[in-house]
N, C-alpha and C positions, 0 to 999 in steps of 0.2 A: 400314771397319767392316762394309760391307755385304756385302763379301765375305768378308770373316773367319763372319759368323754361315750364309754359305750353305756355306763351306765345313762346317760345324760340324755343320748340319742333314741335309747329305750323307753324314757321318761316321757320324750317329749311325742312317743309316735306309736303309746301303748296305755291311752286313757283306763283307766278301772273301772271293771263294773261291779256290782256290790254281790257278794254271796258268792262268787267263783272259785274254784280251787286257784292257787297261784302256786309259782313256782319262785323261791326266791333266786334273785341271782346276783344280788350282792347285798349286806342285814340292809340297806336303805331302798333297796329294788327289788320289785315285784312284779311278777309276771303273770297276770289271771288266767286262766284257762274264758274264753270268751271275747277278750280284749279283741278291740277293732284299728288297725292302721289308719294311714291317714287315706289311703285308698281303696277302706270298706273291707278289706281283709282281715278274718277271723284265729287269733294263735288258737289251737289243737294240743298245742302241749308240746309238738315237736315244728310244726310249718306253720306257716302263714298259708289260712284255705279261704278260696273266695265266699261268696253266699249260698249259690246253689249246692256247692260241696259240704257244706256250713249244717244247711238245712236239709239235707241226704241223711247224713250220720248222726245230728244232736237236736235237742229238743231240751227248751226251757222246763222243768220239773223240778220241785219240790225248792223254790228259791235259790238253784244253779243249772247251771249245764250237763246234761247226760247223753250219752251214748244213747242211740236208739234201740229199743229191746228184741228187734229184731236182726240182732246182729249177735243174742246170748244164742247162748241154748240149755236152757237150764232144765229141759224137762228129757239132753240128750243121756241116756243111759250107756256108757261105753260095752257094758258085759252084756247088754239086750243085741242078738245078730239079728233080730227079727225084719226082715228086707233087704237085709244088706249080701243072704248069701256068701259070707265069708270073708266080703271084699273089705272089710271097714265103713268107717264114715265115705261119704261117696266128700267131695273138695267141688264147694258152692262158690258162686263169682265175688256172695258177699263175703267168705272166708279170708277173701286177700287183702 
């Protein structure tokens, strides 16, 4: 029962948008990576983030939601020390 009404409550306060990743959480519940509460609050996959946090980290591309690509770092080479003097990667604010 108790899952029946959390499915229900999730139903009713976690509209779909089209093309998102989702998560299922029960085979009749879905949970999109995007979905908006009933008070403008965006799921991330793990919380409930408002707008400004929303629009900080993700961006509409390719018909879903993605992380922003300055949050990879695909062009870091771990075996290259070149500026790092020994120390490693130096730990940036957006790392956390």
């Amino acid at each position: 029962m108790k899952s029946a009404l959390l499915a229900l409550s999730i139903l009713l306060v976690a509209p779909a948008l089209v093309h998102a990743d989702e998560i299922t959480l029960l085979p009749a519940v879905k949970l999109q990576i995007g979905d908006r509460d009933d008070y403008g609050h965006y799921w991330d996959g793990d919380h409930w983030r408002d707008r400004d946090w929303w629009a900080h980290h993700y961006d509409w591309r390719d018909d879903r939601w993605r992380p922003h690509d300055d949050y990879r770092h695909h062009d870091r080479d771990d075996d290259d020390d070149q500026g790092h003097h020994g120390h490693g990667h130096e730990r940036h604010h957006h790392d956390d």
